[in-house]
N, C-alpha and C positions, 0 to 999 in steps of 0.2 A: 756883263757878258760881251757886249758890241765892244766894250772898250777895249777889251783882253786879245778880239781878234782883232782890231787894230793895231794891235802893237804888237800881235806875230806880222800881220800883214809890212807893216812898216819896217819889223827885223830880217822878214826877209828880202824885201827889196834895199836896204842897205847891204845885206849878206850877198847878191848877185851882184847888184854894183862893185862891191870889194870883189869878188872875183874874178869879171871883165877886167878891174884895174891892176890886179895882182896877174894876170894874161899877158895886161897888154907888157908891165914893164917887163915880165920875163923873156919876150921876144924880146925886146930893148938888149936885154941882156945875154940875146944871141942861145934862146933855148927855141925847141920847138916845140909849142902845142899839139900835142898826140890826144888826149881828151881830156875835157869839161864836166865835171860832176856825173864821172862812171858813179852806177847804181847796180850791185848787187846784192844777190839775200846776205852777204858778210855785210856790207854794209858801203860806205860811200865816197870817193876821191874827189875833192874840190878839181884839182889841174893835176893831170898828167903830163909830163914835160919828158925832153930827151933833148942830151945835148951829146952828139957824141955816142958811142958804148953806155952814158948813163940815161937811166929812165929816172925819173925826177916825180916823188908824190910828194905833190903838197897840199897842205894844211892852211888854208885862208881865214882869218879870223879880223872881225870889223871889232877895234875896240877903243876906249880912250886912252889907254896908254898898253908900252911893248908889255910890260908883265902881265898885265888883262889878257893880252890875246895868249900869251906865253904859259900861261895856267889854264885857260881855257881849253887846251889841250892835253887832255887829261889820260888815264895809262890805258882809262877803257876805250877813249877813243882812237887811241894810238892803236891797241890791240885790230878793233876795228878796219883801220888804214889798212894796216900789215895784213890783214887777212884780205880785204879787198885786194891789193895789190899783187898778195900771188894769186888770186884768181886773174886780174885783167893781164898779169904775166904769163898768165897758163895759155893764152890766149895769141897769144906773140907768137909768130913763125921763127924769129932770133931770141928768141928769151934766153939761149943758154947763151948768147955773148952779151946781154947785158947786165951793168952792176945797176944795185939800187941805190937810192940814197933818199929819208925823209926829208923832208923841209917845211918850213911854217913862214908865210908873209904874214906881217900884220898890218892891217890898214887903218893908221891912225887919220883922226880929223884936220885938214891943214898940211898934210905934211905926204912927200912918197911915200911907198911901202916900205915895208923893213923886211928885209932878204935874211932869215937863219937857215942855213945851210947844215942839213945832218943834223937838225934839230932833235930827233929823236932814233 
């Protein structure tokens, strides 16, 4: 039983880590951090990003390779996002001039992130 919650413990401090990193490079990449793991009763956004007109939900995933984190991302969690996301758009004073767009990093061991754009 101690063992089991060691190793949510340890998945989730790998899970924060990847998303601090999947942050920082998005600034890198000239987007803006609007929010960090929104939580509502739909359910929950790793990074909220904006670059421009677009608002940017992504999907962070720590795996050992792209297909892992890329499957990991499954249709009910997709469902999930898209439902979070018009609620935290409900919540926008510009929400009618922004477009959306999914996206999924994946943070492999060794190596930057991996940027899918419109991933879903």
């Amino acid at each position: 039983m101690a063992r089991e919650a060691d190793k949510r413990r340890s998945a989730e401090r790998r899970g924060r880590r990847a998303e601090r990193l999947a942050a920082f490079y998005l600034r890198l990449k000239g987007y803006r951090i609007l929010a960090t793991r929104f939580k509502c009763h739909a359910g929950e956004i790793d990074i909220v990003a904006r670059k421009g007109d677009l608002a940017i939900f992504v999907e962070v995933k720590a795996r050992r390779s792209e297909q892992l984190a890329i499957d990991a991302v499954t249709a009910s969690a997709q469902r999930r996002i898209r439902s979070a996301s018009d609620i935290w758009l409900s919540r926008q004073t510009d929400a009618h001039r922004l477009s959306q767009r999914y996206d999924i990093i994946a943070c492999l061991p060794g190596r930057l992130p991996l940027h899918f754009p419109g991933a879903f």
